[in-house]
SEZADREN-944141 format. One line per field, with one value per residue (C-alpha): residue number from 0; residue in three letters; x, y, z. Coordinates in steps of 0.5 Angstrom, whole numbers, plus 500, padded with zeros to 3 digits. Each point is the difference from the previous one (the first is absolute). Layout:
N
i <- NUM ...
aa <- ala ...
c1 <- X ...
c2 <- Y ...
c3 <- Z ...
END
This chain:
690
i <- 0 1 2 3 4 5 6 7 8 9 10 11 12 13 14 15 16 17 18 19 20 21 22 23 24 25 26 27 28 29 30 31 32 33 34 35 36 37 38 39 40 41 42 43 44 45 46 47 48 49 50 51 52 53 54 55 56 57 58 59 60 61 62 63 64 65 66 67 68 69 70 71 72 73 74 75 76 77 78 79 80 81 82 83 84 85 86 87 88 89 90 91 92 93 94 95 96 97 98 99 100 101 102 103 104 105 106 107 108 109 110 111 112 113 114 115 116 117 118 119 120 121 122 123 124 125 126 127 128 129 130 131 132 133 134 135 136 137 138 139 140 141 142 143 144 145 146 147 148 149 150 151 152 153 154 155 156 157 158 159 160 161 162 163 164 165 166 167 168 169 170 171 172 173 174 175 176 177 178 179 180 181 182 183 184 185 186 187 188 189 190 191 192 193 194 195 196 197 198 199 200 201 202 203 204 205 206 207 208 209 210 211 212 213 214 215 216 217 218 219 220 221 222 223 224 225 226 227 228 229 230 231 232 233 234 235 236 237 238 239 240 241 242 243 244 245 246 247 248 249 250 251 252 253 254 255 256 257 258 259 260 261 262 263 264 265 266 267 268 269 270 271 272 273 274 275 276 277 278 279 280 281 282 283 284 285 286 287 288 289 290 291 292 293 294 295 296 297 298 299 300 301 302 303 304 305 306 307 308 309 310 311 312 313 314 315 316 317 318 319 320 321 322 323 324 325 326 327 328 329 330 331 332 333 334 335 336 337 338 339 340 341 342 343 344 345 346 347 348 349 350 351 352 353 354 355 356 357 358 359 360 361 362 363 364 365 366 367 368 369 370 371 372 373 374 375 376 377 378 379 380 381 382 383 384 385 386 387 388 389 390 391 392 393 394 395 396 397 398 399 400 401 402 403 404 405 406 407 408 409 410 411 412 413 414 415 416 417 418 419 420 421 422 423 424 425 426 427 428 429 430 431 432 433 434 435 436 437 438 439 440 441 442 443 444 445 446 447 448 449 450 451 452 453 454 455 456 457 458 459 460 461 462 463 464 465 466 467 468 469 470 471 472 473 474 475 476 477 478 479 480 481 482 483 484 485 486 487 488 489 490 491 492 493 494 495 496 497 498 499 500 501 502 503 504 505 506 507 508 509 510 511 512 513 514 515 516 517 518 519 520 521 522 523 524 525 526 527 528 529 530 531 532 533 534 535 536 537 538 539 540 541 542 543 544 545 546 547 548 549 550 551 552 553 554 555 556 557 558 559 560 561 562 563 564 565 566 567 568 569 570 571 572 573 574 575 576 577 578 579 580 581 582 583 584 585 586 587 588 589 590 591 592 593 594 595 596 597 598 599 600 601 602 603 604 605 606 607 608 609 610 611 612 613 614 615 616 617 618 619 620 621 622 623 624 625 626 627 628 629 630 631 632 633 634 635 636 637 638 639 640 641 642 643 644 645 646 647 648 649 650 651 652 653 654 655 656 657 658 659 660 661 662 663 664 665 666 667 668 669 670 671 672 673 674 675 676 677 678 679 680 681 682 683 684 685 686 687 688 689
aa <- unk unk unk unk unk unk unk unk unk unk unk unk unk unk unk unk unk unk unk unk unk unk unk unk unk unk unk unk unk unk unk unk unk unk unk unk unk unk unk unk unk unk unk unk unk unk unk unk unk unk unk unk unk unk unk unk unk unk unk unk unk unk unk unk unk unk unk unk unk unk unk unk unk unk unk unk unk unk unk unk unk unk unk unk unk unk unk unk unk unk unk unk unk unk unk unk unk unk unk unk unk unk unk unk unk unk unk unk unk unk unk unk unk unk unk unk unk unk unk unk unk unk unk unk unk unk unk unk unk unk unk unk unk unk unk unk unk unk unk unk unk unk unk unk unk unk unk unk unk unk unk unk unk unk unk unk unk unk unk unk unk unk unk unk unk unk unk unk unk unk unk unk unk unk unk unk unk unk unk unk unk unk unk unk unk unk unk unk unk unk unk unk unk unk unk unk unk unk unk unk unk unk unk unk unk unk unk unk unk unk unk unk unk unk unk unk unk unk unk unk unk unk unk unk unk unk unk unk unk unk unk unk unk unk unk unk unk unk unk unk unk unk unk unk unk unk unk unk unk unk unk unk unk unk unk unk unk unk unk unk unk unk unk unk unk unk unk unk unk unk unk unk unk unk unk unk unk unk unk unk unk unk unk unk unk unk unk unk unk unk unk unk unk unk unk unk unk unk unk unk unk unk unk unk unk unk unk unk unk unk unk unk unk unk unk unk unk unk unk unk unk unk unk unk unk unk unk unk unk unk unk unk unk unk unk unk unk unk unk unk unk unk unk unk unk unk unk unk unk unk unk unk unk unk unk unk unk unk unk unk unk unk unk unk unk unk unk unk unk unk unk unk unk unk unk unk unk unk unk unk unk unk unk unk unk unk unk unk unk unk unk unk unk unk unk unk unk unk unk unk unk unk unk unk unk unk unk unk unk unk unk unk unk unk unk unk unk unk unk unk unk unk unk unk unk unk unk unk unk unk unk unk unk unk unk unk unk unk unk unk unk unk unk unk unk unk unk unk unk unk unk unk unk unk unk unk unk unk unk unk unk unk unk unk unk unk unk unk unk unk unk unk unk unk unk unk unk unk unk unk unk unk unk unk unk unk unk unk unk unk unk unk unk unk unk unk unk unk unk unk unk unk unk unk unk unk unk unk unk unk unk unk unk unk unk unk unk unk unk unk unk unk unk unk unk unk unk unk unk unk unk unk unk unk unk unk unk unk unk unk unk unk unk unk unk unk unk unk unk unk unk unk unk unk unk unk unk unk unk unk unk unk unk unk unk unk unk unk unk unk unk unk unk unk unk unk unk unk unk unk unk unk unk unk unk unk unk unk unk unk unk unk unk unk unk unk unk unk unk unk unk unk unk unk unk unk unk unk unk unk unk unk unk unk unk unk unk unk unk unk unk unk unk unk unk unk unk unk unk unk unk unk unk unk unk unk unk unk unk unk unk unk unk unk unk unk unk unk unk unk unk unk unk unk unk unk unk unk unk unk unk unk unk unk unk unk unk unk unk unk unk unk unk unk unk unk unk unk unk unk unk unk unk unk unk unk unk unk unk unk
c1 <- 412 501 497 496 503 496 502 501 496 505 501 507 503 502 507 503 500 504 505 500 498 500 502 503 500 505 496 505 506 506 507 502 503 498 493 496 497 507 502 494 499 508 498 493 504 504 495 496 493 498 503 495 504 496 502 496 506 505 499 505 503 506 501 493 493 496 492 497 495 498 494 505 504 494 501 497 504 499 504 502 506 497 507 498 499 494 496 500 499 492 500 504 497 494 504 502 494 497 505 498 505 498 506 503 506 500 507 497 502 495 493 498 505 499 494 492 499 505 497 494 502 504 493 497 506 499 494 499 506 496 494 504 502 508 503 506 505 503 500 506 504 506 498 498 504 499 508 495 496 506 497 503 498 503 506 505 503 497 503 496 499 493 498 494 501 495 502 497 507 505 506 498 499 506 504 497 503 507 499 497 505 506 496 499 493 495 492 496 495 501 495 500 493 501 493 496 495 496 505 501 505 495 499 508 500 494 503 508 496 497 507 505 507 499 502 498 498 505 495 501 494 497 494 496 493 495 504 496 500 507 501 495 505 506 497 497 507 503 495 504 506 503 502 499 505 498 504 495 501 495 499 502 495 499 492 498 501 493 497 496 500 506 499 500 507 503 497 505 501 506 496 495 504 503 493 499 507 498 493 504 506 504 506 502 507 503 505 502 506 496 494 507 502 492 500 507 497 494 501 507 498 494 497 504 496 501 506 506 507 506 505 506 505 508 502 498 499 494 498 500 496 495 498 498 497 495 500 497 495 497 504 502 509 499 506 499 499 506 499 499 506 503 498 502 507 501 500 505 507 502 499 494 494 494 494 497 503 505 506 504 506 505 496 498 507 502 494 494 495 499 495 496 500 500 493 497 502 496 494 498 500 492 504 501 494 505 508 503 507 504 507 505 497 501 506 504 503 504 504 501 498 498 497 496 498 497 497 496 498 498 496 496 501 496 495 498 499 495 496 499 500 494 505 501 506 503 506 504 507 505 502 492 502 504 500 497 495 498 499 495 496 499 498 496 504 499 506 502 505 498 499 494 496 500 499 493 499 500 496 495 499 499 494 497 499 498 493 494 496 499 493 496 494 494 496 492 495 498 496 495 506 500 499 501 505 502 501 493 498 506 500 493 502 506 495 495 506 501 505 500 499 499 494 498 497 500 498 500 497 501 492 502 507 497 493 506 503 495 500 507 506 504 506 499 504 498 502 501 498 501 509 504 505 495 505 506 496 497 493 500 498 500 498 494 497 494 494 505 506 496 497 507 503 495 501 507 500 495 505 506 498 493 498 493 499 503 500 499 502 500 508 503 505 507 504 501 499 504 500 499 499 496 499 500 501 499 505 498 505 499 492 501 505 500 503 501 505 501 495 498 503 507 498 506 505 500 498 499 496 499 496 496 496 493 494 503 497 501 506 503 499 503 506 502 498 506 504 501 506 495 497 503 494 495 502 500 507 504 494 495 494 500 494 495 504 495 495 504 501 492 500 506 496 493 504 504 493 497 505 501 493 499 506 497 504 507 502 497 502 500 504 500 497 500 503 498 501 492 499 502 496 501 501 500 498 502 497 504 496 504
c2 <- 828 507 499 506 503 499 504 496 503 498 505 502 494 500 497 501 492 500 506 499 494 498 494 496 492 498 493 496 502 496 499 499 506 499 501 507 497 500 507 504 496 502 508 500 497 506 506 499 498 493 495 493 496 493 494 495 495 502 503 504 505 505 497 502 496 500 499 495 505 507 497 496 506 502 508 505 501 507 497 494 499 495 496 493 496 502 493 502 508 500 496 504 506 497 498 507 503 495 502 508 503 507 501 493 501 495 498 493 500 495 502 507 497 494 501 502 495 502 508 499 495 506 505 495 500 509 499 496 504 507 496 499 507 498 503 496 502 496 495 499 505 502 502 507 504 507 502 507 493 495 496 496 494 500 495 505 506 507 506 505 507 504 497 494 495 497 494 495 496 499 500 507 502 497 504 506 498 500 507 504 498 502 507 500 499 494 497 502 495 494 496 495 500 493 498 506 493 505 506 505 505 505 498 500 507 503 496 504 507 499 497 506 497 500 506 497 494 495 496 494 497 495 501 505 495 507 504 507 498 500 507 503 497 503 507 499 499 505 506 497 503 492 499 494 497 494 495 497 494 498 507 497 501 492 501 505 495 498 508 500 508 505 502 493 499 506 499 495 497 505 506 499 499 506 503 497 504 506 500 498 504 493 500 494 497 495 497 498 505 505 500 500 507 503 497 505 505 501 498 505 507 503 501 506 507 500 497 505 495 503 495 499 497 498 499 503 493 498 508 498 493 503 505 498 494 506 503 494 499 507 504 506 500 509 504 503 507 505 501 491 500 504 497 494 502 502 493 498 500 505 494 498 500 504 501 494 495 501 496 501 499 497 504 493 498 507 501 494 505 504 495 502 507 500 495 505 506 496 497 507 503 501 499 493 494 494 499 494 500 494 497 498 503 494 497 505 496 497 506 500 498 508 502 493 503 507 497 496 507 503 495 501 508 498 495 506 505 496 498 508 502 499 499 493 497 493 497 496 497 495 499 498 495 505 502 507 497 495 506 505 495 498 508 500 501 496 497 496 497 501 509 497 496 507 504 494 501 508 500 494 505 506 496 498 509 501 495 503 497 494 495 493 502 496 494 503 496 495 500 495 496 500 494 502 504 503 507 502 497 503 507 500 499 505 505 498 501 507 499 504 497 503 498 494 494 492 497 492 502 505 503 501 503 506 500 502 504 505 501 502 506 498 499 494 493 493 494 493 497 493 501 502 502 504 506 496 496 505 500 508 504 508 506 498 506 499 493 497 500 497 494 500 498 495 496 500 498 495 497 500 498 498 503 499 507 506 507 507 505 508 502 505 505 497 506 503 493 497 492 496 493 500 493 495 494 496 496 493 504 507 501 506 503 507 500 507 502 502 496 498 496 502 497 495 503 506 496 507 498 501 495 502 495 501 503 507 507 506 504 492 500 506 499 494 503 505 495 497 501 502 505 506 498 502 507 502 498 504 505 495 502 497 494 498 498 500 496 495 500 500 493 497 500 498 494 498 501 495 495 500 499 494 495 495 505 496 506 507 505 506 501 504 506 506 507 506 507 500 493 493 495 491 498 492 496 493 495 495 495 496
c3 <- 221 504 507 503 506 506 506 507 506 505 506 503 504 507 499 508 501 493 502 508 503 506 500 493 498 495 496 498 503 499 502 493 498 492 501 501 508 502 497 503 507 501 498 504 506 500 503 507 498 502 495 499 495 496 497 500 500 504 509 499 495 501 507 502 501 494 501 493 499 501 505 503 503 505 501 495 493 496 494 497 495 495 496 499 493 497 501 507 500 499 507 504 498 504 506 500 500 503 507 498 496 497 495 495 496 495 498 496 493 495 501 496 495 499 494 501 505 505 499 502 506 501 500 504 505 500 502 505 503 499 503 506 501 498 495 495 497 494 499 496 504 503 506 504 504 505 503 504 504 500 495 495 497 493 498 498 503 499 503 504 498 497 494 501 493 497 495 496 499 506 495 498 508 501 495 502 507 498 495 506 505 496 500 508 499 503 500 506 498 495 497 495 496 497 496 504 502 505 502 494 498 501 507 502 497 504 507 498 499 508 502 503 499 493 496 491 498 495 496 495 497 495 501 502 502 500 497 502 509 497 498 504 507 496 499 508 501 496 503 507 497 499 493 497 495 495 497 495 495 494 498 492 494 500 504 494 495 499 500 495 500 500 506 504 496 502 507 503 506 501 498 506 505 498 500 507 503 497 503 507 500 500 497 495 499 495 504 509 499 497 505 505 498 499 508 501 497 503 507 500 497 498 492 497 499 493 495 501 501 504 498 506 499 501 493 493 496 506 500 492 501 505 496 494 503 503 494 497 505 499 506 499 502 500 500 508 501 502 506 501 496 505 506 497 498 507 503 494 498 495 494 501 496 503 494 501 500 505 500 507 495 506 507 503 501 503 503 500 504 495 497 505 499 493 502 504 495 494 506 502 492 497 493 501 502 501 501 497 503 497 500 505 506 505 498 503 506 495 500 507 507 502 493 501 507 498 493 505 504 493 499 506 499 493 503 504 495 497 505 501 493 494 494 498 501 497 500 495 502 498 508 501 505 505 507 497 495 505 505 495 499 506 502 494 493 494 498 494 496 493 497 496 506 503 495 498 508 499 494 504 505 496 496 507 501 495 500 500 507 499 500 499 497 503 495 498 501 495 495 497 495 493 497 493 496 493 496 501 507 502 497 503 507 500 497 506 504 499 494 494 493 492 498 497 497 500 492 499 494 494 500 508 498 496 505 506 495 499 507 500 498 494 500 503 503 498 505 499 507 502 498 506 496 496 498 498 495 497 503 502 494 501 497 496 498 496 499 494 505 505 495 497 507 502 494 501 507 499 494 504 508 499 507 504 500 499 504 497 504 499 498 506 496 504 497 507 504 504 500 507 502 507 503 506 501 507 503 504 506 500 496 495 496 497 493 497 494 493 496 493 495 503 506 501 497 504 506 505 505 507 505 506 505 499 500 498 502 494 505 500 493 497 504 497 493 501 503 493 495 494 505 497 494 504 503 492 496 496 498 501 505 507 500 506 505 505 495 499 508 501 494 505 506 497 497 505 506 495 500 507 502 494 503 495 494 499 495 497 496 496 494 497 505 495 505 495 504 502 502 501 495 500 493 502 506 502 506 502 506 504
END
């Protein structure tokens, strides 16, 4: 069963205590070096805040006096570290409320986890920590950390820099650990989420925007809980200029299985998290490596004007390679101008190519500086948006100990021209891992062992400047639920709602088939309703032209699939229609999502959708109408005239409002939705309620 999407009415969280306590307590501290109280009491003992540790057996741990309880240390604990066996978690966090801790991280696994009856004692917990004005972090976690307020209370070691990470898995983070420390760079702030009991990913994300030492958001996430409060946190902090970069898992079909409608199908979990991160300008990954190498990107250079590549490189088969890798992902490799080919040319030996790609065939053995001249030239040029420079750059100071020192210089002269210049520069070297790669990162440039995951990251970039602004629409009021659907129920809602229909009838017998008919236009459509299948079982019969056609076709119907009733429907002409399929379904974490694509009975087989978070307004909507594949079609193909657009626009928004403020609808759809150059008419409905 689909449930329906309630939104949570959780305001923005004060999360100081959580991030800069002014005292900690670490529950359950421990000389055994095996368990999670030993591991964070050893790291919070390394900052300068007051350290309270606790165990209830022992006087003492790690040499220093260890109190029973919270309440037993008798001075005020902003924060408490709870890491003790799952029987004994609920009663500490009491104690520690109780002794007026503001801020509880849970680190006690088994409560959550542990089945239906453990979740809602879990709740209950959150409750009475909301109630006494705390805030929980977990449990089930890894800890938190905040290298800007000398605060870390996690069990593995995170290095410092500007990206605040986020993770439901503490195997992931840790992973993340060691991929960005090999790129120079490191977290500002760590949270684990663990089973989000009270704190939220949404509340992390809005306590980061306010947060002056970090820079972009890492975020690995299972469940998004009210996935709206997400989005709309991640938009808020993509307004900051703080990009968020999501690593998301259950994005696969499996959820959709039991979609009784083509657009619950086809709007998998996957497909609304992409929605959501259209809406919010986040960026999704697949991988820890990938969201390494987007976090480069973005906190190192700025996104390209355009996708216009000059490849700079110090061999011909690395100049080869890193072309037609940009060639593959759409760039432009330009042959350079005369007078930049000149000016490259200049800083070159004789031999060197200059077009585009240059090769400087041999000039960084007799000159390394003048990979920097040549950067300069290429930086400064208006025919380029990005510079790949790719090869060996770096490895130099194998050669010799004086070529080593003025590839360093080069390095710093590059990082420099960079910083002052609006092009985009990346860097791709086989030394990824030397003084020189090492010293333009930490000035600023991307660097990157693989040609491929640069050219991703500059493909990533470009995409990024080119979105339109972004936005989370906001849900309309509720209105009076609907209890019962079918064909005509639902066809009669949607036209109240603004959508067009073809006029039309419903007989349930043959005097009240020829009584509708004479209401009608011929030719005419004859429905069996009551199949939700009614197309692949024969159960649409089309262009009935006169009284004997139609009585023909009732009696058919009636022999092959004995429907409840049938609906006669005037036949609109679709020799210059474009097809479309326009649907929303309502996921339990996000609420509705949009479905435009090509319709009709091709549906499936041509799968060219787009996806939106609803509700949609009619600009929304024509945008994601041309952003499909098919979208040629409407534009007028191949002598064919250009349809109506903007009235298939109009039928998205109303159906999209419609099923935005009915929260109860599991699945609505239009499909086929008939574009003819006049008008936009709906050629079927169907209402799926949770």
């Amino acid at each position: 069963m689909t449930t329906a999407y309630r939104p949570m009415t959780t305001s923005r969280r004060d999360l100081t205590a959580l991030f800069s306590p002014r005292s900690v307590a670490v529950v359950g501290a421990s000389d055994d070096q095996s368990k999670y109280g030993n591991w964070i009491a050893r790291h919070a003992l390394r900052g300068d805040r007051p350290v309270h540790l606790v165990n209830r057996a022992r006087t003492t741990v790690l040499g220093r006096p260890a109190a029973p309880s919270v309440t037993a240390i008798g001075e005020p604990v902003d924060l408490a570290v709870i890491a003790v066996p799952a029987a004994g978690f609920e009663a500490a966090v009491d104690d520690a409320l109780a002794a007026g801790a503001k801020a509880i991280v849970g680190i006690s696994a088994g409560l959550g986890e542990s089945g239906v009856d453990g979740q809602l004692r879990e709740r209950a917990l959150a409750e009475r920590v909301r109630d006494a004005g705390a805030c929980l972090l977990g449990p089930n976690c890894l800890g938190v950390l905040d290298h800007s307020a000398g605060l870390d209370l996690a069990s593995n070691d995170f290095p410092a820099g500007s990206v605040a990470l986020l993770s439901q898995s503490g195997n992931i983070a840790i992973e993340l650990a060691a991929l960005v420390a090999d790129h120079g760079l490191g977290f500002s702030r760590f949270a684990s989420l663990g089973n989000q009991a009270d704190v939220g990913i949404a509340d992390l994300i809005d306590a980061c925007v306010d947060h002056d030492e970090t820079e972009a958001i890492a975020i690995y996430c299972e469940d998004f809980r009210d996935g709206r409060r997400f989005a709309e946190a991640a938009l808020r902090a993509h307004h900051a200029g703080k990009p968020v970069v999501l690593l998301a898992v259950g994005r696969g079909a499996a959820a959709a299985r039991g979609a009784r409608s083509h657009t619950g199908a086809m709007v998998s979990p996957g497909v609304v998290v992409d929605a959501a991160c259209a809406a919010a300008g986040m960026e999704l990954v697949s991988t820890p490596t990938e969201m390494t190498h987007l976090l480069q990107g973005l906190l190192r250079t700025r996104p390209p004007r355009g996708r216009r590549a000059a490849v700079f490189a110090d061999g011909g088969g690395q100049a080869s390679v890193a072309s037609d890798c940009l060639d593959a992902a759409g760039w432009r490799v330009d042959e350079f101008s005369p007078v930049l080919s000149a000016a490259v040319a200049a800083e070159l030996p004789p031999t060197a190519a200059v077009s585009n790609p240059v090769d400087v065939a041999g000039g960084g053995e007799q000159d390394i500086s003048c990979f920097s001249r040549v950067t300069d030239r290429l930086l400064g040029s208006d025919e380029i948006d990005a510079v790949l420079l790719t090869g060996f750059f770096g490895g130099y100071v194998g050669y010799s100990a004086e070529l080593g020192a003025g590839e360093l210089l080069t390095a710093h002269d590059i990082a420099a021209l960079h910083r002052d210049r609006d092009t985009t520069l990346v860097v791709q070297t086989m030394s990824w891992q030397s003084q020189a790669a090492d010293a333009l990162r930490a000035e600023g440039v991307p660097v990157y062992r693989d040609v491929a995951d640069a050219v991703w990251v500059l493909d990533r970039l470009a995409a990024r400047a080119q979105r339109p602004p972004r936005t989370v629409p906001a849900l309309p009021a509720q209105a009076e639920p609907i209890t019962s659907t079918g064909y005509w129920q639902a066809r009669r809602l949607l036209a109240d709602a603004g959508l067009p229909f073809v006029s039309a009838a419903e007989a349930a017998t043959h005097d009240e088939l020829r009584a509708a008919a004479s209401e009608l236009r011929y030719p005419l459509v004859l429905k069996a309703l009551g199949d939700e299948h009614k197309s692949d079982r024969g159960g649409v019969l089309l262009g009935l032209r006169d009284d004997a056609e139609l009585d023909a076709a009732w009696h058919d119907l009636q022999a092959r699939l004995s429907p409840p009733t049938c609906s006669v429907e005037e036949q609109t002409d679709l020799a210059d229609a474009v097809e479309l399929i326009v649907g929303v379904r309502s996921d339990p974490r996000f609420g509705p999502v949009v479905l435009v694509g090509i319709g009709g009975v091709h549906t499936e087989l041509l799968a060219d959708t787009r996806c939106a978070l609803g509700p949609v307004d009619a600009a929304s909507a024509r945008e994601l109408l041309l952003s499909l594949r098919g979208s040629r079609l409407l534009a007028g193909f191949r002598g064919r005239p250009p349809v109506d657009v903007d009235g298939a626009a109009a039928a998205v928004a109303r159906l999209s409002e419609f099923a935005a403020a009915h929260p109860e609808i599991a699945e609505i759809e239009c499909n086929p939705v008939a574009v003819t150059p006049h008008r936009a008419l709906c050629l079927d409905a169907r209402i799926v309620l949770t």
